[in-house]
N, CA, C and O atoms as CSV, one atom per row, in Angstrom:
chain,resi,resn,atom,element,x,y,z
A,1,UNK,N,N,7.467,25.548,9.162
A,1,UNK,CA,C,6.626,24.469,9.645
A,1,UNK,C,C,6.188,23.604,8.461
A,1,UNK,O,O,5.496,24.059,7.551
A,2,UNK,N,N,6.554,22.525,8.501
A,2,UNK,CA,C,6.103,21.503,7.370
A,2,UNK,C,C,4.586,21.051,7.885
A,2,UNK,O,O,4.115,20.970,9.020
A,3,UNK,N,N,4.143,20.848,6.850
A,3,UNK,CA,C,2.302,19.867,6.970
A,3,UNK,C,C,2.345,18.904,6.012
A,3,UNK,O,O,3.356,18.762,5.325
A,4,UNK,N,N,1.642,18.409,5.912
A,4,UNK,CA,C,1.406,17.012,5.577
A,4,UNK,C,C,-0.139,16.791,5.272
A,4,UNK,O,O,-1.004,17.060,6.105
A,5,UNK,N,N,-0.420,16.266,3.981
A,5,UNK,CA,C,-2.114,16.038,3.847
A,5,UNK,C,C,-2.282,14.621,3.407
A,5,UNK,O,O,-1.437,14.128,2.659
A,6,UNK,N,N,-3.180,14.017,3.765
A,6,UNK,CA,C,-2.816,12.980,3.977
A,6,UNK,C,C,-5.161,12.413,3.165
A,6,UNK,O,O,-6.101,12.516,3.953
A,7,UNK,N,N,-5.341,12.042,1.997
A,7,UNK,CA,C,-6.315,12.004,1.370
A,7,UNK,C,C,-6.703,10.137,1.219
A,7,UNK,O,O,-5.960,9.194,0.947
A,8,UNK,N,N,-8.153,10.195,1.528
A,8,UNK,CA,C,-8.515,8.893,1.745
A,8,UNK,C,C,-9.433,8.452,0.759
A,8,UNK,O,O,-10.271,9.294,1.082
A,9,UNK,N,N,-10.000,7.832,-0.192
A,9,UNK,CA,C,-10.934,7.792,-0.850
A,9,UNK,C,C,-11.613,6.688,0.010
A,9,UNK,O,O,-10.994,6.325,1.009
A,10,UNK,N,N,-12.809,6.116,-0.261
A,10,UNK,CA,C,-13.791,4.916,0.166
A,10,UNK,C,C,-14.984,4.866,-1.052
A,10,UNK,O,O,-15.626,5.754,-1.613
A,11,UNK,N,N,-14.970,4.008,-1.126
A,11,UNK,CA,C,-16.632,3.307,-2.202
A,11,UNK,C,C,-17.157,2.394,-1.933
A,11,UNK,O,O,-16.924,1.816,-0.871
A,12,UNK,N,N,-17.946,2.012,-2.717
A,12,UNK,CA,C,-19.073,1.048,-2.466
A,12,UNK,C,C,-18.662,-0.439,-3.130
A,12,UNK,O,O,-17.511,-0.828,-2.933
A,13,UNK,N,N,-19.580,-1.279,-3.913
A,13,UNK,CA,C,-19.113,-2.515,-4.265
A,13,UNK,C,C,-17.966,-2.655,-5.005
A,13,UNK,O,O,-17.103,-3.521,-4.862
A,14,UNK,N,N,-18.004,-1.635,-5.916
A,14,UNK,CA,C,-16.683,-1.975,-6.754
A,14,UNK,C,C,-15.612,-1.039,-6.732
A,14,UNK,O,O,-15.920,0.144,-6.586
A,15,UNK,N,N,-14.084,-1.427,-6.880
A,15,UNK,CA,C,-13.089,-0.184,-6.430
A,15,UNK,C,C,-12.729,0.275,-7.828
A,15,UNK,O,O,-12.639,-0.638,-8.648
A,16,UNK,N,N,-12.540,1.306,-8.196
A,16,UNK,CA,C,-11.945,2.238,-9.378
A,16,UNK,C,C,-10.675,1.322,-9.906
A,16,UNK,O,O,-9.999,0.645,-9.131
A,17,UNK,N,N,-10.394,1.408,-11.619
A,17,UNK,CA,C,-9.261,0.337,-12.007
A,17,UNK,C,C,-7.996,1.026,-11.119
A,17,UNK,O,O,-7.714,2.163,-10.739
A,18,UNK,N,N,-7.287,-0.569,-10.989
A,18,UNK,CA,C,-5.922,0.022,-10.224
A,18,UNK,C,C,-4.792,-1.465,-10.551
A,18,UNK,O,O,-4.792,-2.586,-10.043
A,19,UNK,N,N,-4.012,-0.912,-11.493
A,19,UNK,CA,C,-2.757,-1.695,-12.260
A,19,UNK,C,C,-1.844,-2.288,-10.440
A,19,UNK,O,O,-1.133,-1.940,-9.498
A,20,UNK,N,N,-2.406,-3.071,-10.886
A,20,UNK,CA,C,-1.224,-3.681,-9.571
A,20,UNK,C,C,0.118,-3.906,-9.910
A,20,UNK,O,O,0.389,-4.420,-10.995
A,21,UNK,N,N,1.188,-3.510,-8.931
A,21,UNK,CA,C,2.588,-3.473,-9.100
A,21,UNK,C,C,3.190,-4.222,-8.084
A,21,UNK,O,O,4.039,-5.078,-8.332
A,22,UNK,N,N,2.745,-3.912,-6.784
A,22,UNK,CA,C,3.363,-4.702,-5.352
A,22,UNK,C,C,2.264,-5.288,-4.858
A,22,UNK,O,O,1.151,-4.909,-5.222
A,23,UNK,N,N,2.450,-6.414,-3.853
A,23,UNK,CA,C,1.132,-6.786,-3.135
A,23,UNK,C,C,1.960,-7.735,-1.851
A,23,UNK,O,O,3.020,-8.346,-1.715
A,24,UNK,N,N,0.543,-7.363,-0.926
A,24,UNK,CA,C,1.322,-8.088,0.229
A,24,UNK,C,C,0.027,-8.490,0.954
A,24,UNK,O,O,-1.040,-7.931,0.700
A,25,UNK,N,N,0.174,-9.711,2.083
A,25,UNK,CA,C,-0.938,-9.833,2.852
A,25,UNK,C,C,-0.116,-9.755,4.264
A,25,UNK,O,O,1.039,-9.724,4.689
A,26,UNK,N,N,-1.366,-9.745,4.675
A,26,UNK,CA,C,-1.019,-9.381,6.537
A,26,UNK,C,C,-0.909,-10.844,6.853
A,26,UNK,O,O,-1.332,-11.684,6.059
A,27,UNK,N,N,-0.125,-11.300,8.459
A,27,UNK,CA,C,0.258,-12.282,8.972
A,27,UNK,C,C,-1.456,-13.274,9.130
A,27,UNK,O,O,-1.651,-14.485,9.021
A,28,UNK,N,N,-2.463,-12.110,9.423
A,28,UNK,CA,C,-3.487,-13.461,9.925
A,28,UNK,C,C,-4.423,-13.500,8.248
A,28,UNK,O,O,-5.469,-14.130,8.085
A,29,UNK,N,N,-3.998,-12.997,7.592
A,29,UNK,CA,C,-4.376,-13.550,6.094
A,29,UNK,C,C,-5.882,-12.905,5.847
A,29,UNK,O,O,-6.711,-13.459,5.125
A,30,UNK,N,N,-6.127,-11.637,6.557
A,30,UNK,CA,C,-7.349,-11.210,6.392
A,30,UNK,C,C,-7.498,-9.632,5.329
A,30,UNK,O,O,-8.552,-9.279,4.801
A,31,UNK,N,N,-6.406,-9.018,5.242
A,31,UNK,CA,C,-6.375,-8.099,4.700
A,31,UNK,C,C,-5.094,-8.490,3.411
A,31,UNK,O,O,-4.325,-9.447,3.500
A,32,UNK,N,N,-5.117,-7.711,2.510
A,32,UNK,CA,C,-4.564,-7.622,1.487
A,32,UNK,C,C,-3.833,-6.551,0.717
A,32,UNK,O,O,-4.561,-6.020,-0.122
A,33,UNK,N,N,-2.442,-6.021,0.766
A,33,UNK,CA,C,-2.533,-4.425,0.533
A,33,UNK,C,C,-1.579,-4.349,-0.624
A,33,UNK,O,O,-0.396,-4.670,-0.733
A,34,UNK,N,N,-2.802,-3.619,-1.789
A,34,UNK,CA,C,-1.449,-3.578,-3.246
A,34,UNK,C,C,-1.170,-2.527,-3.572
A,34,UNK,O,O,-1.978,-1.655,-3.252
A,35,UNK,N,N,0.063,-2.096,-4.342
A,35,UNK,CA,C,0.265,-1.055,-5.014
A,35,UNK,C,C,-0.059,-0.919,-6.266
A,35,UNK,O,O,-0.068,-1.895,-7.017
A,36,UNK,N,N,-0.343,0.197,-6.639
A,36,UNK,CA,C,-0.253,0.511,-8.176
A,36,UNK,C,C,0.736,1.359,-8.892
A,36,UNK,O,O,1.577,2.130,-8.431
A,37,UNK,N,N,0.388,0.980,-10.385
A,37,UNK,CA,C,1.003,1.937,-11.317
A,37,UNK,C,C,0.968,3.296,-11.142
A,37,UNK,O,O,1.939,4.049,-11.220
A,38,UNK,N,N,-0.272,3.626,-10.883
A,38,UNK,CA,C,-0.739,5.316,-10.526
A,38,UNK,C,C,-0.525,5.697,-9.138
A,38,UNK,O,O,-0.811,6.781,-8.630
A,39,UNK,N,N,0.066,4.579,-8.523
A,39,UNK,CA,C,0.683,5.790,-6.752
A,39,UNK,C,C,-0.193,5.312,-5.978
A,39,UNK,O,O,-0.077,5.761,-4.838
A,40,UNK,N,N,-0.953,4.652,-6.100
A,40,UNK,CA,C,-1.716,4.305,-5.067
A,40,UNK,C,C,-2.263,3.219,-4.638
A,40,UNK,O,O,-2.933,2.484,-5.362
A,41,UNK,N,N,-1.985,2.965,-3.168
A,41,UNK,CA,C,-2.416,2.133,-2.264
A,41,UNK,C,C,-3.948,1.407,-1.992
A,41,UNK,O,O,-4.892,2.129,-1.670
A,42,UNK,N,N,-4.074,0.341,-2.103
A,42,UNK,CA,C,-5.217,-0.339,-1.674
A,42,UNK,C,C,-5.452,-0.817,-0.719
A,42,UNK,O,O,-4.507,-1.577,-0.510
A,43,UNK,N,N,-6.327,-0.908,0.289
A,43,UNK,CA,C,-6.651,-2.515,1.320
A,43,UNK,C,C,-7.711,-3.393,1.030
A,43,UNK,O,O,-8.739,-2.717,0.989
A,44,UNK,N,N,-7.884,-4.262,0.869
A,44,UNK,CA,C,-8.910,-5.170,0.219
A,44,UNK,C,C,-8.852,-6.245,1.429
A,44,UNK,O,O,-7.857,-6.732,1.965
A,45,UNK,N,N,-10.361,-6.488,1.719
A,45,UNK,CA,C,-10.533,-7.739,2.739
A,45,UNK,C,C,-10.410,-8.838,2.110
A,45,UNK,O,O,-10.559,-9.199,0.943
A,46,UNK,N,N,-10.087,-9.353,3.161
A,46,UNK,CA,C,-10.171,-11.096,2.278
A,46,UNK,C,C,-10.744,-12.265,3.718
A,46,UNK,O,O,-10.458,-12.419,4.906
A,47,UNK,N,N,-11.807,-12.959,2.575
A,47,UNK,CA,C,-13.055,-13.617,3.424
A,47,UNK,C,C,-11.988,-14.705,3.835
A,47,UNK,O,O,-10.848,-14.865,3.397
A,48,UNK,N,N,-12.816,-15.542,4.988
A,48,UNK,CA,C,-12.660,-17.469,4.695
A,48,UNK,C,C,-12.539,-18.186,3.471
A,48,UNK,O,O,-11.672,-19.004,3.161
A,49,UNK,N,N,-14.016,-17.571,2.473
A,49,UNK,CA,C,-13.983,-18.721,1.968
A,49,UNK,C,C,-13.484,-17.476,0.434
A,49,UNK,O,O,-14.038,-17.366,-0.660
A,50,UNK,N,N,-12.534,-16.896,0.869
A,50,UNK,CA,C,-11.095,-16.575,0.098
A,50,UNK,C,C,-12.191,-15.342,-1.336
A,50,UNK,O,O,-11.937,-15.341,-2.540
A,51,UNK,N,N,-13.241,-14.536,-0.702
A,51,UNK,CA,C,-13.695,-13.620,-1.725
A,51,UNK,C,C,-13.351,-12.382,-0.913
A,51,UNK,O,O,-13.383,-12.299,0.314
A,52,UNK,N,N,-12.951,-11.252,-1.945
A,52,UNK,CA,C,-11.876,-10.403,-1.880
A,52,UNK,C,C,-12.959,-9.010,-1.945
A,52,UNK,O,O,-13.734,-9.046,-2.900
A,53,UNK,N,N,-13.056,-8.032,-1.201
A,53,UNK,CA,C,-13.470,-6.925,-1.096
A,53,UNK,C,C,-12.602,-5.613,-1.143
A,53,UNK,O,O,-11.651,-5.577,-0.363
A,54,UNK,N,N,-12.761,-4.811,-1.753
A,54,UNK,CA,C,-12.299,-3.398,-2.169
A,54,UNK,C,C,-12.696,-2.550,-0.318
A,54,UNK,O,O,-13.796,-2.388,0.211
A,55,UNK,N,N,-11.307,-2.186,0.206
A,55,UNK,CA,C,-12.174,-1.849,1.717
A,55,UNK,C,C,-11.369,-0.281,1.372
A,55,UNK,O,O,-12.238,0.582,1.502
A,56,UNK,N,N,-10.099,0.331,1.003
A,56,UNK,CA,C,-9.593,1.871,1.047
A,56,UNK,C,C,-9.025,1.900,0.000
A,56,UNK,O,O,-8.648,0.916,-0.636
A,57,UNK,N,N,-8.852,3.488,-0.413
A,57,UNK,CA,C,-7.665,3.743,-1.704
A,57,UNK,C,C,-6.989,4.414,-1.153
A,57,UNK,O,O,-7.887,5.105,-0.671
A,58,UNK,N,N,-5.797,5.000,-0.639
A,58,UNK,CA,C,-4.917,5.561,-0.081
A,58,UNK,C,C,-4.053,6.071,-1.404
A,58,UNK,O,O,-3.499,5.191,-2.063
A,59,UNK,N,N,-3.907,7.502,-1.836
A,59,UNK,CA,C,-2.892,8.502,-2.147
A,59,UNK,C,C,-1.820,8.847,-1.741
A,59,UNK,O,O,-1.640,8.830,-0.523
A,60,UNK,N,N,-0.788,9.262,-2.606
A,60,UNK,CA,C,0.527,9.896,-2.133
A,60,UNK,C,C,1.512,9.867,-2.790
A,60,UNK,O,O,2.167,10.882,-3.027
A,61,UNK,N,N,1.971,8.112,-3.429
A,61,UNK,CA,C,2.704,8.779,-4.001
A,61,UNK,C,C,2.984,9.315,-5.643
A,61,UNK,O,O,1.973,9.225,-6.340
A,62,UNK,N,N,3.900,9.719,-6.166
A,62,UNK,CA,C,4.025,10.484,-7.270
A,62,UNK,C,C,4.408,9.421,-8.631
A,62,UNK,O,O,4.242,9.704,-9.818
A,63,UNK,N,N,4.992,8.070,-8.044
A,63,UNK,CA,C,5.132,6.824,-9.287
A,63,UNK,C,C,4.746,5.947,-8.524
A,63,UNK,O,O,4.387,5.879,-7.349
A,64,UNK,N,N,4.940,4.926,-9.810
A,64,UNK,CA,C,4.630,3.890,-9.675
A,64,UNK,C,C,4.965,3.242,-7.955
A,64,UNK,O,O,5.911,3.743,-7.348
A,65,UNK,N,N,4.272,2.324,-7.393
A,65,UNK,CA,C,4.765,2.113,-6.092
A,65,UNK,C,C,5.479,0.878,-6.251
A,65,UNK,O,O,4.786,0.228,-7.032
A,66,UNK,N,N,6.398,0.260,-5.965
A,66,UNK,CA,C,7.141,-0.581,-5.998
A,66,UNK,C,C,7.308,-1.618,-5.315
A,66,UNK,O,O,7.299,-2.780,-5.722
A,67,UNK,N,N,7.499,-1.158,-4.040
A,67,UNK,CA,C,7.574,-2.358,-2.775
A,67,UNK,C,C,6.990,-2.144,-1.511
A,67,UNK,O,O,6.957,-0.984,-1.100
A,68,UNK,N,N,6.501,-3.090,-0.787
A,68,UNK,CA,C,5.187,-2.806,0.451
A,68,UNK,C,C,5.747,-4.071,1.223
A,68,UNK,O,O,5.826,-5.220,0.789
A,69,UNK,N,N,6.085,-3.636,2.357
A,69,UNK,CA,C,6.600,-4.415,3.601
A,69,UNK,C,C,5.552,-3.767,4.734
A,69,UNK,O,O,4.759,-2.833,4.610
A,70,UNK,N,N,5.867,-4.668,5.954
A,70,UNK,CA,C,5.246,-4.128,7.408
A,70,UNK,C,C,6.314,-3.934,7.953
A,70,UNK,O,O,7.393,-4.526,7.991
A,71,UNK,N,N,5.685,-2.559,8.601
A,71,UNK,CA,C,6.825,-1.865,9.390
A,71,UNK,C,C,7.205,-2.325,10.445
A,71,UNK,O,O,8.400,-2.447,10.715
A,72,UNK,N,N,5.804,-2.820,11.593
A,72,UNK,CA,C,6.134,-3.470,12.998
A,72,UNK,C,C,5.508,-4.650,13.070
A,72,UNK,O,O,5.156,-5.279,12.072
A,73,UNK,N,N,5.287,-5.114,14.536
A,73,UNK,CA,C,4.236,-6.443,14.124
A,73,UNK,C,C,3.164,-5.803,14.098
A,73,UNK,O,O,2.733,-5.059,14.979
A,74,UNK,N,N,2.464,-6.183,12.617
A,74,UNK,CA,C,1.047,-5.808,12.022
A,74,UNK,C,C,-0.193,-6.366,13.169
A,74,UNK,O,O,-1.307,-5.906,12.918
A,75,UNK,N,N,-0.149,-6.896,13.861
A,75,UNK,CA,C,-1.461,-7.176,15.028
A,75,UNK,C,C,-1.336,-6.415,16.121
A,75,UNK,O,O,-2.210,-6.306,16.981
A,76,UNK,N,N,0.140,-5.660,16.140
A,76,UNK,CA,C,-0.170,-4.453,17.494
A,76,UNK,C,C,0.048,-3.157,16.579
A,76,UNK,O,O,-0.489,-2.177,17.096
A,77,UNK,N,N,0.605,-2.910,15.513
A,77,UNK,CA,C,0.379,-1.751,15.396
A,77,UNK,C,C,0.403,-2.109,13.465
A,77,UNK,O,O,1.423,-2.249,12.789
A,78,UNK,N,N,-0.717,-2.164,13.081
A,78,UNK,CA,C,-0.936,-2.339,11.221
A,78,UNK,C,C,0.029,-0.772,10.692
A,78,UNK,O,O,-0.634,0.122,10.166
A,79,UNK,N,N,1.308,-0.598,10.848
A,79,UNK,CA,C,1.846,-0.212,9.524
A,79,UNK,C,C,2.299,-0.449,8.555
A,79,UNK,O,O,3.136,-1.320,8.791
A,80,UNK,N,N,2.294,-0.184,7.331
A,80,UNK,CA,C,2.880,-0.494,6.165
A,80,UNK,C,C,3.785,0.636,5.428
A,80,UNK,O,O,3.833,1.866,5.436
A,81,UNK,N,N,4.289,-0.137,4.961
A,81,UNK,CA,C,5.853,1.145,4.504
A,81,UNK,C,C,5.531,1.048,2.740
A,81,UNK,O,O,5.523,-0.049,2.181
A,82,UNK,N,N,5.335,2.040,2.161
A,82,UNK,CA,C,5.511,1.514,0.403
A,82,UNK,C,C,6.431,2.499,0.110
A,82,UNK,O,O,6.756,3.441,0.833
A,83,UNK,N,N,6.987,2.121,-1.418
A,83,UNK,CA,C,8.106,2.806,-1.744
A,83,UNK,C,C,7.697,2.639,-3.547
A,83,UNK,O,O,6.992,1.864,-4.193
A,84,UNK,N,N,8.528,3.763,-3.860
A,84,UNK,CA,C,8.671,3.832,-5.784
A,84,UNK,C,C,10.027,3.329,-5.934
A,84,UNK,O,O,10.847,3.336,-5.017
A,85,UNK,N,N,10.270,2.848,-7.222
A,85,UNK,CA,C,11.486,2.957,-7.689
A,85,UNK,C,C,12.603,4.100,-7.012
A,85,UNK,O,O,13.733,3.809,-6.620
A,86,UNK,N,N,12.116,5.171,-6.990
A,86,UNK,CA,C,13.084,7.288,-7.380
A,86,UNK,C,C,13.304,6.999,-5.934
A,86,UNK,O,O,14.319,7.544,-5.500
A,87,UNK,N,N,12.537,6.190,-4.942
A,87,UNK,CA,C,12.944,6.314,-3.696
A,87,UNK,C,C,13.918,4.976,-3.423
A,87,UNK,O,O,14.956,5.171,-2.791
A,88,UNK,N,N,13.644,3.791,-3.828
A,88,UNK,CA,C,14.208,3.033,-3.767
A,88,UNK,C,C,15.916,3.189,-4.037
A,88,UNK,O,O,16.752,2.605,-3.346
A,89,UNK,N,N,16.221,4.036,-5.105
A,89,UNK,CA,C,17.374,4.105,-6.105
A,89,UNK,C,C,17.873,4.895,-5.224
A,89,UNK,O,O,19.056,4.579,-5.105
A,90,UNK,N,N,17.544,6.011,-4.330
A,90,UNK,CA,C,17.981,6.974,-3.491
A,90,UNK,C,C,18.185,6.148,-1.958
A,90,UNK,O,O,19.163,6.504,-1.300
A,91,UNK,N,N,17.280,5.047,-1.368
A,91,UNK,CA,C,18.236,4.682,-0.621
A,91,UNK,C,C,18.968,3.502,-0.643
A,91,UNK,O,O,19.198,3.021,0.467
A,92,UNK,N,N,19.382,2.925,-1.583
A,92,UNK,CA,C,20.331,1.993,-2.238
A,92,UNK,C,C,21.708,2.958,-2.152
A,92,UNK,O,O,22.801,2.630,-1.690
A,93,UNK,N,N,21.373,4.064,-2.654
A,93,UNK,CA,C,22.726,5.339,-2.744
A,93,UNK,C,C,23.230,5.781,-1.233
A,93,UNK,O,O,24.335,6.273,-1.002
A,94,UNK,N,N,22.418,5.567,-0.452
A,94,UNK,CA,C,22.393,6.357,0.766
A,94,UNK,C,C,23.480,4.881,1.464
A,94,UNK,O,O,24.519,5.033,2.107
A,95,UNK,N,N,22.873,3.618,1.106
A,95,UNK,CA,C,23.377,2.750,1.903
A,95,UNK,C,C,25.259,2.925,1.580
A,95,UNK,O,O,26.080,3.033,2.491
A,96,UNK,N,N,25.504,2.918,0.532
A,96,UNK,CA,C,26.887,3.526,-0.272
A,96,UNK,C,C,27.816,4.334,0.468
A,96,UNK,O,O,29.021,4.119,0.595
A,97,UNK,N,N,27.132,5.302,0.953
A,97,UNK,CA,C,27.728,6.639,1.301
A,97,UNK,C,C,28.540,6.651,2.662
A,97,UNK,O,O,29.075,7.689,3.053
């Protein structure tokens, strides 16, 4: 039986440093979601009048994160897909095969 843990951080005004690598915004321009150097995921609000809030830190992966797309349409179901390089290079190989 496989499991899966799945760790959330949250804070207050200011978010912990985080080296941005990927970044993406959602279709209605209200959320903001980057990757970092250290593996991990952000969501940051973003106002009207365009000031930017620290809202989750999301964990998982093991490098650097690389690339952040939406999985479906983000207004019926908000997923996001991120990826590292080690995964990237593996399905570039896969497409090959």
């Amino acid at each position: 039986m496989r499991t899966s843990l799945q760790a959330v951080a949250l804070w207050g005004q200011k978010a912990p440093p985080h080296s941005i690598t990927a970044i993406m915004i959602t279709d209605d321009q209200r959320t903001i979601v980057t990757g970092s150097q250290e593996g991990q995921l952000c969501l940051w609000n973003l106002s009207h009048e365009l000031k930017i809030a620290a809202k989750e830190l999301l964990f998982g992966h093991s490098a650097s994160v690389t690339c952040l797309a939406r999985a479906r349409d983000f207004s019926k179901q908000p997923y996001i897909v991120s990826a590292n390089f080690v995964l990237l290079r593996f399905l570039k190989l896969m497409l090959y095969l």
